[in-house]
Steps between C-alpha positions, in 0.01 A plus 500: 500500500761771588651438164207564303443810686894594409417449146178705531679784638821459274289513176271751649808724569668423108167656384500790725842611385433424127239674515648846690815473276269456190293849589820678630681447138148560309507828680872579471486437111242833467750703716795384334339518100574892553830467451452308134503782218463396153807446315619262802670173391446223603765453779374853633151326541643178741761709648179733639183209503715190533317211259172539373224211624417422105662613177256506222648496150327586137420167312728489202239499201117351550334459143174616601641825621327458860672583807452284835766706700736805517616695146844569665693368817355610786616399867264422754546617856223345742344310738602143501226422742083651462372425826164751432387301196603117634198289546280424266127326504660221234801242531772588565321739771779618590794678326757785624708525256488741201567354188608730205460265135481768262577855600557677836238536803277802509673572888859438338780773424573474137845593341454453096857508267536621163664261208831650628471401898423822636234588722182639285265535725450469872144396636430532855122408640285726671337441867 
């Protein structure tokens, strides 16, 4: 019995700090995206954000001339956890974690890069 309550507490505590660390950064990336000017390679961008959560790149060439995702690289910065929109009234009921497939969240900081790995355009969400 005590070591099930150890584990309860030990996972209970992982969360906790995942969790704090995960809002702490989400928060530092809007303070820190003031610094980011366009023009800003590359290097300048991880040297200031660290890595993005998700890099989204254009798809080569699609035929039907339909786009499921970004028209230029854009970095994410984000949330790797959404405890406010987690359970849901179908399987799997419950889910934390915010998944990015084809573009960035509408809650992420955005950094897009021009065909020559600059920074074009800086996109920081409003609350």
């Amino acid at each position: 019995m005590k070591r099930f309550a150890f584990i309860v507490v030990t996972v209970t505590a992982v969360i906790l700090a995942l969790t704090a660390a995960d809002g702490f950064l989400s928060r530092s990336f809007v303070t820190r995206v003031q610094r980011i000017k366009v023009g800003d390679s590359r290097e300048q961008v991880v040297a200031t954000l660290g890595r993005a959560a998700k890099v989204f790149t254009p798809p080569q060439k699609i035929p039907t001339g339909m786009y499921l995702g970004v028209r230029v690289e854009t970095w994410a910065y984000g949330k790797l956890f959404d405890w406010q929109n987690c359970f849901y009234p179908k399987f799997p009921y419950f889910w934390p974690f915010n998944v990015r497939l084809f573009g960035p969240d509408a809650d992420d900081v955005c950094i897009e890069f021009d065909s020559n790995g600059t920074v074009s355009r800086v996109s920081i969400p409003t609350k």
